[in-house]
N, CA and C atoms as an extended XYZ file, in Angstrom:
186
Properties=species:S:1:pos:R:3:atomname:S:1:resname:S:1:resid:I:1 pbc="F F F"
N        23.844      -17.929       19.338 N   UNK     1
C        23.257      -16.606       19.227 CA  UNK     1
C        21.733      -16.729       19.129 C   UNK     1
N        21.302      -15.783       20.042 N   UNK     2
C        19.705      -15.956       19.805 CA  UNK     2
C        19.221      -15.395       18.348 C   UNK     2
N        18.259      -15.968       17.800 N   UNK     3
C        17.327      -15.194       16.868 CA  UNK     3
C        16.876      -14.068       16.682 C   UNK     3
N        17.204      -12.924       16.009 N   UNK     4
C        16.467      -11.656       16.385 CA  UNK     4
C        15.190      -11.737       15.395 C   UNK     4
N        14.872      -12.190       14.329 N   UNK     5
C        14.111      -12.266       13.239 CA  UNK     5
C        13.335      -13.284       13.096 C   UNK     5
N        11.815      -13.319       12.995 N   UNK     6
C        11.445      -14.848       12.154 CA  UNK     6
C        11.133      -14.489       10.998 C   UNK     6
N        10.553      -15.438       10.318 N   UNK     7
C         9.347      -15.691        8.856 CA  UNK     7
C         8.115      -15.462        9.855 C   UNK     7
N         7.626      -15.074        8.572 N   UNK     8
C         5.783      -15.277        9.118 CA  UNK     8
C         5.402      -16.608        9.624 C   UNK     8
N         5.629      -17.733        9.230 N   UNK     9
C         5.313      -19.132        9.550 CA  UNK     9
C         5.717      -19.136       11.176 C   UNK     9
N         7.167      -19.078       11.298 N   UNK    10
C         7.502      -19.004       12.321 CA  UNK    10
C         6.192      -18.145       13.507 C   UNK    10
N         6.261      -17.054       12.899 N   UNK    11
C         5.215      -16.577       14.237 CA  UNK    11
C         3.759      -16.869       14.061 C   UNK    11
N         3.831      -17.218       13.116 N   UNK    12
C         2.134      -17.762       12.932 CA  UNK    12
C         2.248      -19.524       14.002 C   UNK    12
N         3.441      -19.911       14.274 N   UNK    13
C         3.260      -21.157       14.866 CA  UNK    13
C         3.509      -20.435       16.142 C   UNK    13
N         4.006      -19.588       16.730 N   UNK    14
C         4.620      -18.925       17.957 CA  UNK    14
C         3.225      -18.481       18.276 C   UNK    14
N         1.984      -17.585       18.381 N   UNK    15
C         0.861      -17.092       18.097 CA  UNK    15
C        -0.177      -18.129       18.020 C   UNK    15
N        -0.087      -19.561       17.532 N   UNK    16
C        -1.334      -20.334       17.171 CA  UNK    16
C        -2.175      -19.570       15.852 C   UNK    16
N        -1.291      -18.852       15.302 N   UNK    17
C        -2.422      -18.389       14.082 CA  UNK    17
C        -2.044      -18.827       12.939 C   UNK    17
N        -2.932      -18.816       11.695 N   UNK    18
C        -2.401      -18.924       10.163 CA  UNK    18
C        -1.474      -17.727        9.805 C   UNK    18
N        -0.416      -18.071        8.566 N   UNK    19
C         0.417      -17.571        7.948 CA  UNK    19
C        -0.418      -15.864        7.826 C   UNK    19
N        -1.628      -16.231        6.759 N   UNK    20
C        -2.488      -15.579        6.411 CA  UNK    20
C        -2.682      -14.282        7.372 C   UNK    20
N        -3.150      -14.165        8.537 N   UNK    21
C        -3.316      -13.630        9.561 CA  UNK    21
C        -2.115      -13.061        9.973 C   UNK    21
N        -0.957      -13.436        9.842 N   UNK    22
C         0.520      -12.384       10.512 CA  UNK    22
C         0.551      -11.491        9.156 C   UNK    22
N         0.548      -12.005        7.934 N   UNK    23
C         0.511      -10.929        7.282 CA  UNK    23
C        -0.729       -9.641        7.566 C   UNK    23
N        -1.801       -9.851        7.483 N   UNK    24
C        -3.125       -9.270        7.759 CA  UNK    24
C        -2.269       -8.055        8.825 C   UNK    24
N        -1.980       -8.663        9.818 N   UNK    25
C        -1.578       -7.923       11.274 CA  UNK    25
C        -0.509       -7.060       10.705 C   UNK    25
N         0.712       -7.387        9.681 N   UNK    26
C         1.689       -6.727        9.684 CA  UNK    26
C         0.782       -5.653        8.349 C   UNK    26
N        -0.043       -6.212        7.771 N   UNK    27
C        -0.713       -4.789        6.991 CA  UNK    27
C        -1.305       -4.063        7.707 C   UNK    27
N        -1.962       -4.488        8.753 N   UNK    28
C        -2.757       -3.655        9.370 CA  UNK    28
C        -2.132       -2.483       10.369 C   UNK    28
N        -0.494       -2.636       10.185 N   UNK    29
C         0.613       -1.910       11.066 CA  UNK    29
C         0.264       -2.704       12.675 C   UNK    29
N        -0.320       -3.386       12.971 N   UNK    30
C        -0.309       -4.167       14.025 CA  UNK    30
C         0.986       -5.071       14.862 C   UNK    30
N         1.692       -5.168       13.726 N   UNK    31
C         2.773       -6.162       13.770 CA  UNK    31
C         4.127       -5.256       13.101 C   UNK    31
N         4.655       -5.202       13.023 N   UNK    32
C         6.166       -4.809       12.969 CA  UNK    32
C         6.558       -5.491       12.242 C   UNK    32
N         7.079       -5.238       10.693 N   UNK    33
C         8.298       -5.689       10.399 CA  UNK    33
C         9.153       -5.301        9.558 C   UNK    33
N        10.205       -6.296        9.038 N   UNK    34
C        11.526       -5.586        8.045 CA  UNK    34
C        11.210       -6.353        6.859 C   UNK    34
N        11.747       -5.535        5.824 N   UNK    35
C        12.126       -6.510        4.550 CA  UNK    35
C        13.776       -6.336        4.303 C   UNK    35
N        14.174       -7.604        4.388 N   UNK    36
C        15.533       -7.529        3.542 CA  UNK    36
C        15.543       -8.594        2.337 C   UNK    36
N        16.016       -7.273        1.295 N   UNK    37
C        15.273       -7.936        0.075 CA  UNK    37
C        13.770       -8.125       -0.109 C   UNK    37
N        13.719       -9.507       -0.958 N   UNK    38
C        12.293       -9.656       -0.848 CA  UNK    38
C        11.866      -10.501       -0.071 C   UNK    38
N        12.457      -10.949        1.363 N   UNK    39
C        12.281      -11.620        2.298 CA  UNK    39
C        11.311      -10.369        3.460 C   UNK    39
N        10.315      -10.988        3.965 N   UNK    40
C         9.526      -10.481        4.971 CA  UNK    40
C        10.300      -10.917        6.212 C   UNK    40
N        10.542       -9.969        7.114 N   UNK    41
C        10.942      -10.874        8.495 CA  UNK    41
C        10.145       -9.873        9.702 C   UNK    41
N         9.908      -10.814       11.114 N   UNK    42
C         9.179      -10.430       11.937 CA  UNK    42
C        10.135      -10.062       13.064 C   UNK    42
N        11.071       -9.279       13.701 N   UNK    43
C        11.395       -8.929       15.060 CA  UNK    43
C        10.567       -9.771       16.292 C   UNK    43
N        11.713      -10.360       16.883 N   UNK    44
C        10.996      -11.335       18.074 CA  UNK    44
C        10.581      -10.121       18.794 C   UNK    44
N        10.708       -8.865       18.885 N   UNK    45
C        10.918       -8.380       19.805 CA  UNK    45
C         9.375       -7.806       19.714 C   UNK    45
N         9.008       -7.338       18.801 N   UNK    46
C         7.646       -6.877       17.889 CA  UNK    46
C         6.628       -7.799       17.912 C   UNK    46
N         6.761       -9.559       18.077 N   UNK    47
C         5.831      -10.119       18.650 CA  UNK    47
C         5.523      -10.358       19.967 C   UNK    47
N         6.623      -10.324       21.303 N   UNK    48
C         6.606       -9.819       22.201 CA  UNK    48
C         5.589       -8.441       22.506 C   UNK    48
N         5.803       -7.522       21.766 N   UNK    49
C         5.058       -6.430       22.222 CA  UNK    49
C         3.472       -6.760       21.712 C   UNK    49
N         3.452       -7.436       20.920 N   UNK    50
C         1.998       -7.523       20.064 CA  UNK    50
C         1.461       -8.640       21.071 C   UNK    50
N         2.230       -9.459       21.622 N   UNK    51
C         1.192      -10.334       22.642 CA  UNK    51
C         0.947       -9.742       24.114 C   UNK    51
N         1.509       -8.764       24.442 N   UNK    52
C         1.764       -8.076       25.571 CA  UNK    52
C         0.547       -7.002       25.119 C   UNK    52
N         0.178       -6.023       24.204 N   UNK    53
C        -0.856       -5.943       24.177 CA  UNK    53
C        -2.595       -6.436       23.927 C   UNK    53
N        -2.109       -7.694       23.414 N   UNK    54
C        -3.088       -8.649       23.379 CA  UNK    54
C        -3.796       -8.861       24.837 C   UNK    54
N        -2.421       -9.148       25.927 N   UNK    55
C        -3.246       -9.391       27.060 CA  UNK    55
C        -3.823       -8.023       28.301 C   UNK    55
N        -3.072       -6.788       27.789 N   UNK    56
C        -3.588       -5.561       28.097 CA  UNK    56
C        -4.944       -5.335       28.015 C   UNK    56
N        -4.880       -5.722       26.915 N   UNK    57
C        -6.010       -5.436       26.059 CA  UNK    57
C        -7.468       -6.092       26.864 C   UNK    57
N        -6.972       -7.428       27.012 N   UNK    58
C        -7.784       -8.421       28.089 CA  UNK    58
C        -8.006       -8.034       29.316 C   UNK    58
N        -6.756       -7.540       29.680 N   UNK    59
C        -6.980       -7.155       31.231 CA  UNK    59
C        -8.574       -5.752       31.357 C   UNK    59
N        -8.282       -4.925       30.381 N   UNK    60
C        -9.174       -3.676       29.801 CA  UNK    60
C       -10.332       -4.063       30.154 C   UNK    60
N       -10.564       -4.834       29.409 N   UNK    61
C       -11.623       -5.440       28.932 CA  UNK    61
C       -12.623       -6.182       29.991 C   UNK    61
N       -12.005       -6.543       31.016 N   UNK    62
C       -12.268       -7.418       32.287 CA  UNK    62
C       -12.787       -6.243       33.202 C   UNK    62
């Protein structure tokens, strides 16, 4: 079964960024996510969209 969920670590290694920084993004409503419990989790699907506007964003910009 595929993964529907990571940890922050997880997408902070998926991304090239620090831990630090996926949280930042998920405060900043940038990033998408769930809590179950007191576990943070990230939707693969929600970093998909967040790198997909990353490169929108680039294309814009060009």
């Amino acid at each position: 079964m595929e993964r529907l969920l990571l940890t922050a670590e997880e997408v902070a290694e998926c991304l090239h960024i620090g831990r630090s920084r996926v949280y930042m993004l998920i405060a900043a409503k940038e990033l998408t996510s769930v809590k179950i419990g007191s576990l943070r989790r990230i939707p693969v699907d929600a970093v998909r969209e967040y790198a997909a506007r990353l490169v929108e964003q680039e294309r814009e910009a060009s």
